[in-house]
N, C-alpha and C positions, 0 to 999 in steps of 0.2 A: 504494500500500500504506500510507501515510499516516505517521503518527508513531508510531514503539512506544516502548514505555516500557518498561526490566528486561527480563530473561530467566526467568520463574518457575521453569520446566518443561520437562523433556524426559523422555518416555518413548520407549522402543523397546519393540520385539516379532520376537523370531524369527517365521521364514517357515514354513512348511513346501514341500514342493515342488511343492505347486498355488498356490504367494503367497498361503497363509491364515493367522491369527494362529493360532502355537501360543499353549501355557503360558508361556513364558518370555517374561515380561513385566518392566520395569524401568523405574519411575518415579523420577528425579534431580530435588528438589526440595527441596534444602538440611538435609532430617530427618539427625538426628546418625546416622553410621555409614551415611548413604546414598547420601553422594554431595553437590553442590552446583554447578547451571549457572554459568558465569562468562560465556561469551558463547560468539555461534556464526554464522560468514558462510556464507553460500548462495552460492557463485558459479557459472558457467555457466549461468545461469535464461534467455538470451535466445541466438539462434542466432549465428554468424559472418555477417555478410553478404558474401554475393558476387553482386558487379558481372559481367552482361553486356554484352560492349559490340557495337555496331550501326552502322555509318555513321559511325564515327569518336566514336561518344558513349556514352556508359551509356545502355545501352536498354532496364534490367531488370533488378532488386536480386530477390538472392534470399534469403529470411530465415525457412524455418521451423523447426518442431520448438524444438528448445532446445538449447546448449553440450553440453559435457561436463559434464553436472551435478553437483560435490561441495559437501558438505560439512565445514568444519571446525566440531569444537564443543569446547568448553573445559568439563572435566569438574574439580571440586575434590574429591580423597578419592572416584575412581571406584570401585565397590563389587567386590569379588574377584569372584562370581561371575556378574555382570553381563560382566565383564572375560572370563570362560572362554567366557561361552552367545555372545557378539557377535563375537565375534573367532578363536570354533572351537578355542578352550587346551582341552588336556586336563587334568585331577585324576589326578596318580599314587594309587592305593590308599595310600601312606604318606602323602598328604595334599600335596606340593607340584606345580604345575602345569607342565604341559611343553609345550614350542613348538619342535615338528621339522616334519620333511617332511613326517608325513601331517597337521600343521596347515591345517583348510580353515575360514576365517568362512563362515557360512552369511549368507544372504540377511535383510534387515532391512528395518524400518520403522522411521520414527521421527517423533515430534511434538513441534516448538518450538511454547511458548506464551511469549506476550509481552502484553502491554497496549497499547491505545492511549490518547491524553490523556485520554478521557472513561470509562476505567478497563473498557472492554468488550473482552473476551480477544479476543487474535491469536494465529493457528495459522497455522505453516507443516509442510504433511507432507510429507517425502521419502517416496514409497510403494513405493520399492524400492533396497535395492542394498548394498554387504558393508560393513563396519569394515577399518580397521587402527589402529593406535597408533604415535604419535610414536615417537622415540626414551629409552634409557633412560640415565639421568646420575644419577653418584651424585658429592655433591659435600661436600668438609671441613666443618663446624661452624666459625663465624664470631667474632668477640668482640660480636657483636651478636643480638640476637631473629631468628631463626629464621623468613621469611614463607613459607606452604606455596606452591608453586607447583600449578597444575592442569594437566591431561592433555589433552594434544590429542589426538581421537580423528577419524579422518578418515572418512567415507563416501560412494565412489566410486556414484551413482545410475547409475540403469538406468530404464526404464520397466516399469513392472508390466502386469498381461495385459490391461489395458484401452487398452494402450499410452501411458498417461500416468505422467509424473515426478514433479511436486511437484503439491501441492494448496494453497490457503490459500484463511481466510475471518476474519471479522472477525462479532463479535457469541457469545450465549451458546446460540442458537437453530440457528448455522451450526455452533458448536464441535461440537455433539453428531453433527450429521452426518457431520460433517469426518470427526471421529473413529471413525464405524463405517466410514466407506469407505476408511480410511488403514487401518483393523487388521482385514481382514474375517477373519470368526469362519469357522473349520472346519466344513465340512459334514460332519456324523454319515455314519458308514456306516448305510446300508442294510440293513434285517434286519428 
């Protein structure tokens, strides 16, 4: 996967429940009041292997599919209603948000862009699976400047209906594909 460089970019996109890109769409790429990447590890990308043994010897590594696939990503100044559509928070009608029992995240996509040395985009797509959020801490006023801390947002993958997890490609020509197969568009009704 070779050298990345920064974290530009990340969008998500709610599912609907054929795993199609609705409306709710949320690009995090440092614009004032939008949000800003701070960083973000992949891990579970390769499977556990397990050893057969035979005649006294490993006679047979077994290594497909992939891990438990998550995500964690570092969110600076996560955007409120980004916050409600990924993570299934309700809007009371008096305006502040609620997280009970019938709290359900919906199903998601998402796409890290990064660079590599010769400055041509890196895409990683998670192309299925829910939000949650770190925990929440509220802490005194210091006799020092104040540094924002960012939001860890965590997302547990799944594979999507193609049966595949993550996607990535490298270059400007792969971004654009990457990207229609990471967020596939709603098919119209019929009429």
């Amino acid at each position: 996967m070779g050298i990345r460089v920064g974290f530009k970019r990340a969008t998500f996109v709610v599912l609907d429940k054929d795993g199609k890109a609705t409306k709710d769409v949320f690009v995090v790429e440092g614009k004032a009041n939008k949000g800003g990447t701070t960083e973000a590890t992949i891990s579970g990308i390769s499977p556990e292997s397990v050893k057969a043994y035979a005649s006294n010897v490993a006679y047979y590594v077994s290594a497909k599919g992939t891990g438990d696939v998550k995500a964690e990503i570092g969110i600076l100044d996560v955007p409120e209603d980004m916050t409600e559509a990924v993570l299934g928070r309700k809007k009371h009608t008096d305006g502040f948000t609620l997280i009970g029992e019938r709290t359900e995240a919906p199903y998601v996509a998402a796409l890290l862009e990064s660079e590599d040395a010769s400055g041509q985009p890196v895409l990683f797509a998670l192309l299925k699976g829910k939000m949650s959020a770190g925990d929440v801490s509220l802490k005194t006023s210091e006799d020092k400047q104040a540094e924002p801390e960012d939001e860890k947002l965590t997302m547990e993958c799944i594979a999507n209906n193609d049966g595949e997890t993550i996607a990535y490609g490298i270059g400007t020509e792969i971004a654009t594909k990457l990207k229609a197969y990471a967020f596939p568009p709603a098919t119209p009704p019929a009429g």
